[in-house]
C-alpha positions in Angstrom: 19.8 -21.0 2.9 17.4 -21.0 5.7 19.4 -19.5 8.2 20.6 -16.8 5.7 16.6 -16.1 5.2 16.6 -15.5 9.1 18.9 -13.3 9.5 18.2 -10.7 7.1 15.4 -7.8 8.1 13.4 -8.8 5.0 12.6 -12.2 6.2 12.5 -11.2 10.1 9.7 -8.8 9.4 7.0 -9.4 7.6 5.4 -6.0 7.0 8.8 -4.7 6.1 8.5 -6.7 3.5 5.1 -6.0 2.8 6.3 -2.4 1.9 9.6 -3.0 0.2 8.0 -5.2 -2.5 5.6 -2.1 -3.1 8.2 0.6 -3.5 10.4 -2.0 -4.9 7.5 -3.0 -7.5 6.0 0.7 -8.3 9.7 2.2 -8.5 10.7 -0.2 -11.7 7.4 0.6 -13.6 9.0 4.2 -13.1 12.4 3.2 -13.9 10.6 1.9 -17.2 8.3 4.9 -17.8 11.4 7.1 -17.5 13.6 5.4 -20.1 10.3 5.4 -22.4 9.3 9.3 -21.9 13.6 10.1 -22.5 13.1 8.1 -26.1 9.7 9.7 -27.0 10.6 12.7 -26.5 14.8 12.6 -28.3 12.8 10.5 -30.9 10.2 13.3 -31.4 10.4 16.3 -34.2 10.7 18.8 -31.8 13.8 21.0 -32.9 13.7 21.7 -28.6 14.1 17.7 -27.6 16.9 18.4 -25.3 14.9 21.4 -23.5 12.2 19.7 -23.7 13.5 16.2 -22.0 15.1 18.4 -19.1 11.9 20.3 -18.4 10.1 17.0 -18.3 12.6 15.7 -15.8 12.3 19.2 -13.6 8.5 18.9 -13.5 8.6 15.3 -12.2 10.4 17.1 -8.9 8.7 20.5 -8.8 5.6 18.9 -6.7 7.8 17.6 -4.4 9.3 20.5 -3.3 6.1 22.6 -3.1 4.1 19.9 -1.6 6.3 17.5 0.3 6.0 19.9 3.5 2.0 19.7 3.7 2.1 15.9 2.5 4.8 15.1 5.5 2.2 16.4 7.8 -0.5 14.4 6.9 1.6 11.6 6.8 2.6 12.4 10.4 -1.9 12.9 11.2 -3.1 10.0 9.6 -2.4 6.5 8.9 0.6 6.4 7.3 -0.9 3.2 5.1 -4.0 5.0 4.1 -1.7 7.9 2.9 0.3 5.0 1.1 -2.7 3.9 -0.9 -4.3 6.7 -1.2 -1.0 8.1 -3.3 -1.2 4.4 -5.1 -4.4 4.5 -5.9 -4.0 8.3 -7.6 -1.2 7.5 -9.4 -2.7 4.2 -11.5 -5.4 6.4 -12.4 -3.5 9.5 -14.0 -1.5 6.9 -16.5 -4.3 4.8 -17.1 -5.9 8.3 -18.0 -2.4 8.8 -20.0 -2.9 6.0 -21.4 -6.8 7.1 -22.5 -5.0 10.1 -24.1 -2.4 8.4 -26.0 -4.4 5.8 -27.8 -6.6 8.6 -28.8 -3.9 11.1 -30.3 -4.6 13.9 -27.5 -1.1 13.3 -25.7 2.2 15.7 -27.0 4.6 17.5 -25.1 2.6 20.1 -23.7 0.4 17.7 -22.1 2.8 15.6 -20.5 4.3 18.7 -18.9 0.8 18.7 -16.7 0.7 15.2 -16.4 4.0 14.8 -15.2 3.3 17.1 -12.8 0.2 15.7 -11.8 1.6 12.5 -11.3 4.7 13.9 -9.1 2.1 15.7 -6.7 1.2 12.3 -4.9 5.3 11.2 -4.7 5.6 13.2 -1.0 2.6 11.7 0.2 3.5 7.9 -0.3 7.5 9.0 0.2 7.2 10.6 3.4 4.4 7.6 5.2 7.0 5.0 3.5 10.3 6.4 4.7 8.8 7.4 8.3 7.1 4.3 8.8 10.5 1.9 8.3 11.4 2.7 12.2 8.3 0.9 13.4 8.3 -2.0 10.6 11.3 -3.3 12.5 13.1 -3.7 15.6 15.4 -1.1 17.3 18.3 -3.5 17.0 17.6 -4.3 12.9 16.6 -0.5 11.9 20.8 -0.1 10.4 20.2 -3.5 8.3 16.3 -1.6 7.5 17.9 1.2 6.4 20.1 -0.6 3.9 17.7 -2.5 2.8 15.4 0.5 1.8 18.3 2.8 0.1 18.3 -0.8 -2.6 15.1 -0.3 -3.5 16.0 2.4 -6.1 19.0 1.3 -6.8 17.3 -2.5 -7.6 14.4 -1.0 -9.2 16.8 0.6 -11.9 18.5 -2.3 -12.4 15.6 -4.2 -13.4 13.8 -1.4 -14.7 16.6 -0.3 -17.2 16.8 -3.8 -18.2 13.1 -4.2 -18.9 12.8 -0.5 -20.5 15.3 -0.8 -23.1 13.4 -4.0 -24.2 10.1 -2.8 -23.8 10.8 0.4 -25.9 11.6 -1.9 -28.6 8.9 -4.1 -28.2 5.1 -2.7 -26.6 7.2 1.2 -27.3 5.9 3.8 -24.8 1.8 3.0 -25.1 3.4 -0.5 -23.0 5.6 1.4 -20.7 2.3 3.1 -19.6 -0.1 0.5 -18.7 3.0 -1.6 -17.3 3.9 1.4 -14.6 -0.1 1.8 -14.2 -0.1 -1.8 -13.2 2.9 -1.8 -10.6 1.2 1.1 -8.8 -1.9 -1.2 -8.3 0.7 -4.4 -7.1 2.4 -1.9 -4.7 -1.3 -1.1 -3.4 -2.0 -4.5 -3.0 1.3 -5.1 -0.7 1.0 -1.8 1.2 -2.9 -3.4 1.8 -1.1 -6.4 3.5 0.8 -4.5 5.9 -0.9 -5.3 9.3 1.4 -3.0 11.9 -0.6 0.1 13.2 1.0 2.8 11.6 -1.0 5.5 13.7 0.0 7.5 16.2 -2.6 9.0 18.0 -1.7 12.5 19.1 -2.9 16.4 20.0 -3.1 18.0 16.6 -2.9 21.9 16.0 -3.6 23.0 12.7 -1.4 22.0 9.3 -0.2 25.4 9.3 1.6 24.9 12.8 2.6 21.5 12.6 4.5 22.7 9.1 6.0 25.1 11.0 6.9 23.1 13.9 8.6 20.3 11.3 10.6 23.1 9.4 11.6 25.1 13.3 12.9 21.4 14.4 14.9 21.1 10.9 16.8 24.8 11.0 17.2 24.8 14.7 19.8 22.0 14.8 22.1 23.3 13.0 24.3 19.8 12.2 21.1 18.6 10.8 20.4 21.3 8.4 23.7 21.3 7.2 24.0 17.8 6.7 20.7 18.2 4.2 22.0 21.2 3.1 25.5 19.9 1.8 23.7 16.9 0.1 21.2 19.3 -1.5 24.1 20.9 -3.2 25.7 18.0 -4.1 22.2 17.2 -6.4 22.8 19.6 -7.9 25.5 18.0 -9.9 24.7 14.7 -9.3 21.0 14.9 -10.8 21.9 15.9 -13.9 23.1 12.0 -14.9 19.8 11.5 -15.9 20.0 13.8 -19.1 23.8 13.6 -19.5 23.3 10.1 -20.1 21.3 10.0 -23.3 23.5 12.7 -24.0 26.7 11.0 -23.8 25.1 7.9 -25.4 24.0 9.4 -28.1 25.8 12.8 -29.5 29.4 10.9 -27.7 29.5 7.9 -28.4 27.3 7.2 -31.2 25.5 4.1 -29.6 21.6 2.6 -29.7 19.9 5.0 -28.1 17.7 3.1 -25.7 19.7 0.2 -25.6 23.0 2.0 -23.9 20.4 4.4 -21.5 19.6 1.3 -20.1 23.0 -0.3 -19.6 24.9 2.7 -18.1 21.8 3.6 -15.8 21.1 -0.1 -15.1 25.5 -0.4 -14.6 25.0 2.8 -12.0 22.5 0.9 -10.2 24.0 -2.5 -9.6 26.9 -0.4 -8.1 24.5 0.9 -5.6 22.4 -2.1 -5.1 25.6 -4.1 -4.5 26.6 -1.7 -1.6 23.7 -1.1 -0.5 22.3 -4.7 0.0 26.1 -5.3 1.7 25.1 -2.6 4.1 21.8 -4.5 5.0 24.2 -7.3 7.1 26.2 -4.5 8.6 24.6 -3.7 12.4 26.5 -0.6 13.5 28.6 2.0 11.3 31.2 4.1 13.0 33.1 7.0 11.7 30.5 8.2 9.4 31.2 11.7 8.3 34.8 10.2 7.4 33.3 7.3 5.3 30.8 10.0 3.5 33.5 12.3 2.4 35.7 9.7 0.8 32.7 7.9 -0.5 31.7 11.7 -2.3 35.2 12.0 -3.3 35.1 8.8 -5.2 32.2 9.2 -6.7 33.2 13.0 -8.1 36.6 10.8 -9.5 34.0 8.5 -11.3 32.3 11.3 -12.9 35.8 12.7 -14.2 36.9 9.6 -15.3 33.3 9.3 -17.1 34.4 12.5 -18.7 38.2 11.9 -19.9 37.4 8.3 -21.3 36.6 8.1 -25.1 36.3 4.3 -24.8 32.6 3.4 -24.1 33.0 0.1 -22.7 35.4 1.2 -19.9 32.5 4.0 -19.0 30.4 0.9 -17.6 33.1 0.8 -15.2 33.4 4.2 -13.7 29.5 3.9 -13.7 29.8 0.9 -11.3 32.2 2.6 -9.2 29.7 6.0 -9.3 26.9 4.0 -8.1 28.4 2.1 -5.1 30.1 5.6 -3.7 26.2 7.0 -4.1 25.0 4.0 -2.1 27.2 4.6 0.6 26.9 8.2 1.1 22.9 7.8 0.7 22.5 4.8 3.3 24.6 6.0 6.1 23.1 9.5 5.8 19.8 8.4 6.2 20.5 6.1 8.8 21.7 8.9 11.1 18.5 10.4 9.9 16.1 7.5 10.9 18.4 7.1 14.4 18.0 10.7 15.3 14.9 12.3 14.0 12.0 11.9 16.9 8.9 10.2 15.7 6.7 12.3 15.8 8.3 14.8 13.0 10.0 11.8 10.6 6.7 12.3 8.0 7.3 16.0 8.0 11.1 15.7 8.5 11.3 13.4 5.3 9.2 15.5 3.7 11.2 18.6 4.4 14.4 16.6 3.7 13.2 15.8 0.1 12.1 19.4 -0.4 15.7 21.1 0.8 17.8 18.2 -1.1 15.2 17.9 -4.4 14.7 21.7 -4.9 18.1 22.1 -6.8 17.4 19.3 -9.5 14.5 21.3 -11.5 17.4 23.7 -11.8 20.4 21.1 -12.8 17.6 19.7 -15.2 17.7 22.5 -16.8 20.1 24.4 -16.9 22.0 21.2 -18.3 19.8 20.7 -20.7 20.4 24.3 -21.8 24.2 24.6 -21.6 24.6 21.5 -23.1 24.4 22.9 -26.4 27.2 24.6 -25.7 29.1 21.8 -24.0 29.3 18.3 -24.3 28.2 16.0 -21.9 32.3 14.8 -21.8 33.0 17.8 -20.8 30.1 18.3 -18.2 31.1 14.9 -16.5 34.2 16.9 -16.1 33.4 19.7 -14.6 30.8 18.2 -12.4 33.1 15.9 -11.3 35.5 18.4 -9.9 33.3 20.2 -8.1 32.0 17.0 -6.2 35.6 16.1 -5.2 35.5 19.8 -3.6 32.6 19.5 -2.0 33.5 16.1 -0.2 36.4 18.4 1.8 33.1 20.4 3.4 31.7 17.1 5.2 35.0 16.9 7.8 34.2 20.7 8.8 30.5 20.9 9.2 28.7 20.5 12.8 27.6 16.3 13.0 24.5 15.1 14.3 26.4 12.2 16.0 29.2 9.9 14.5 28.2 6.1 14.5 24.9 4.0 13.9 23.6 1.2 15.8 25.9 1.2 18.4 
């Protein structure tokens, strides 16, 4: 066991582990909030729940976009911790505030819609310091097995967090899933607070207004790069809608526990990609990588086609699996090529820009899934999101590539 321990990033660098516990951590008290807010609102009155629950969804990503350019450079000016805590600290207090409004009877839909948007303004800040700071956490010769290791944290944090939210909408119902995601932001603060690597890097500044545009010149002048971002953004387009065709399929298809199944086929899609992606984390060099992403795509359109054509629920739990680990691989090798080629002194505002370009389509698969599917059904939506994935894998052999291998 002790020589396993050595081996693997986590227990070879300390601050790296300092700040995958605190994403790890702050990402399942959103994993539970998530499932909570989906059963509020489908368990609400409102004649509009299935608008309603993809708007929600789209203004948890709207922030991002608009802000995640201005938040990269300020990661990319300041301590990339202080920006970590700084986003920590923000976020406990707007759901212990939540929380205020709840218990009072001042919280309904049209509150959350500001809240939720509120809350999504400080993801870019801690998103871009995290992601940009994972280079220097770790040595040159770990950064593929780094890499890995940080594409599981979401992945992981589902899988417990659907585990727990299913329970816990039972149980402490969404007043709980509040203060519990209130109190994971304030554990990730006190890990981020441990990390003791200088995460400055003292430079010549010019003003924010030309360091933006000096992060998004560097993206859209290399032209492999953009596309790379570019093809991915498209494919979230489909691929983000899971998150309302989901509840969807669980309830209005197959006629299951609401709650109960959200968390099994979401917490089923994320042991597929923890698997993979913790598999990746002993893996020191990746060749052939544009290859690997497009069959890894392909797959993962099949799974949402198979998702589609199956009327037996339990056999869905499969094709999930298979969904998640194809998602993992795609996601881990494309950022490593990111975190290999991106100079350091643009990664804040690079990961920023990256989650602006790739995020931007998902307020609009939010809703306009939510809107169509009252005239289709989530069956039929796997379907037909499925096949246009498979297409879209053929388009990653004929773009430009950044380079083709990792780590060697």
């Amino acid at each position: 066991m002790e020589a396993t321990k050595e081996k693997h990033v986590l227990f070879k660098h300390r601050n790296f582990l300092y700040l995958f516990l605190g994403k790890f951590i702050s990402a399942v008290g959103d994993k539970v909030f998530t499932i909570a807010l989906s059963v509020w609102i489908i368990s609400s009155d409102s004649d509009d729940a299935k608008l309603h629950l993809g708007l929600l969804l789209a203004m948890n990503t709207i922030p991002i976009i608009l802000f995640g350019p201005l938040a990269g450079t300020i990661s990319d000016r300041f301590s990339k911790k202080t920006c970590m805590l700084v986003a920590d600290t923000a976020r406990f207090l707007i759901l212990t505030t939540t929380y205020v409004l709840l218990t009072n009877d001042l919280l309904g839909i049209t509150q959350m819609y500001f809240i939720s948007c509120f809350l999504a303004t400080f993801v870019p800040l801690f998103e871009s310091a995290a992601n940009s700071s994972v280079s220097h956490l770790v040595s040159t010769k770990d950064l593929p097995k780094a890499v890995a290791t940080d594409a599981s944290v979401n992945s992981l944090s589902v899988v417990i967090g659907a585990s727990l939210g299913s329970i816990m909408v039972a149980t402490i119902h969404f007043e709980g899933a509040l203060i519990f995601n209130s109190i994971t932001f304030l554990l990730s603060f006190i890990f981020i607070s441990l990390i003791r690597t200088n995460l400055v890097f003292e430079k010549e500044h010019a003003s924010y207004f030309k360091e933006i545009k000096a992060g998004f010149h560097y993206v859209f002048k290399n032209r492999a790069l953009f596309m790379l971002m570019l093809t991915f953004g498209f494919v979230n387009l489909f691929t983000a809608s899971i998150f309302i065709l989901v509840p969807f399929l669980v309830q209005y298809e197959f006629n299951l526990p609401t709650a109960q199944w959200i968390g099994i086929y979401e917490a089923t899609f994320a042991v597929g990609t923890a698997v993979t992606a913790i598999a990746f984390s002993f893996i020191n060099a990746h060749t052939r990588i544009y290859m690997k992403m497009s069959l890894a795509l392909g797959l993962f359109g099949m799974s949402y086609l198979l998702i589609g054509v199956t009327s037996q629920h339990l056999i869905s739990i499969l094709y999930f699996l298979m969904a998640g680990s194809a998602l993992a691989v795609i996601n881990t090798l494309a950022i490593g090529l990111f975190q290999q080629t991106v100079e350091d002194s643009m990664k804040g505002r690079f990961f920023a820009i990256l989650g602006s370009i790739v995020l931007s389509v998902i307020p609009i698969s939010y809703i306009v899934t939510g809107y169509i599917s009252a005239f289709f059904s989530a069956a039929t939506l796997f379907i037909a999101y499925g096949m246009t994935i498979v297409i879209i894998s053929f388009i990653l052999f004929i773009i430009p590539r950044i380079q083709d291998e990792i780590g060697n």
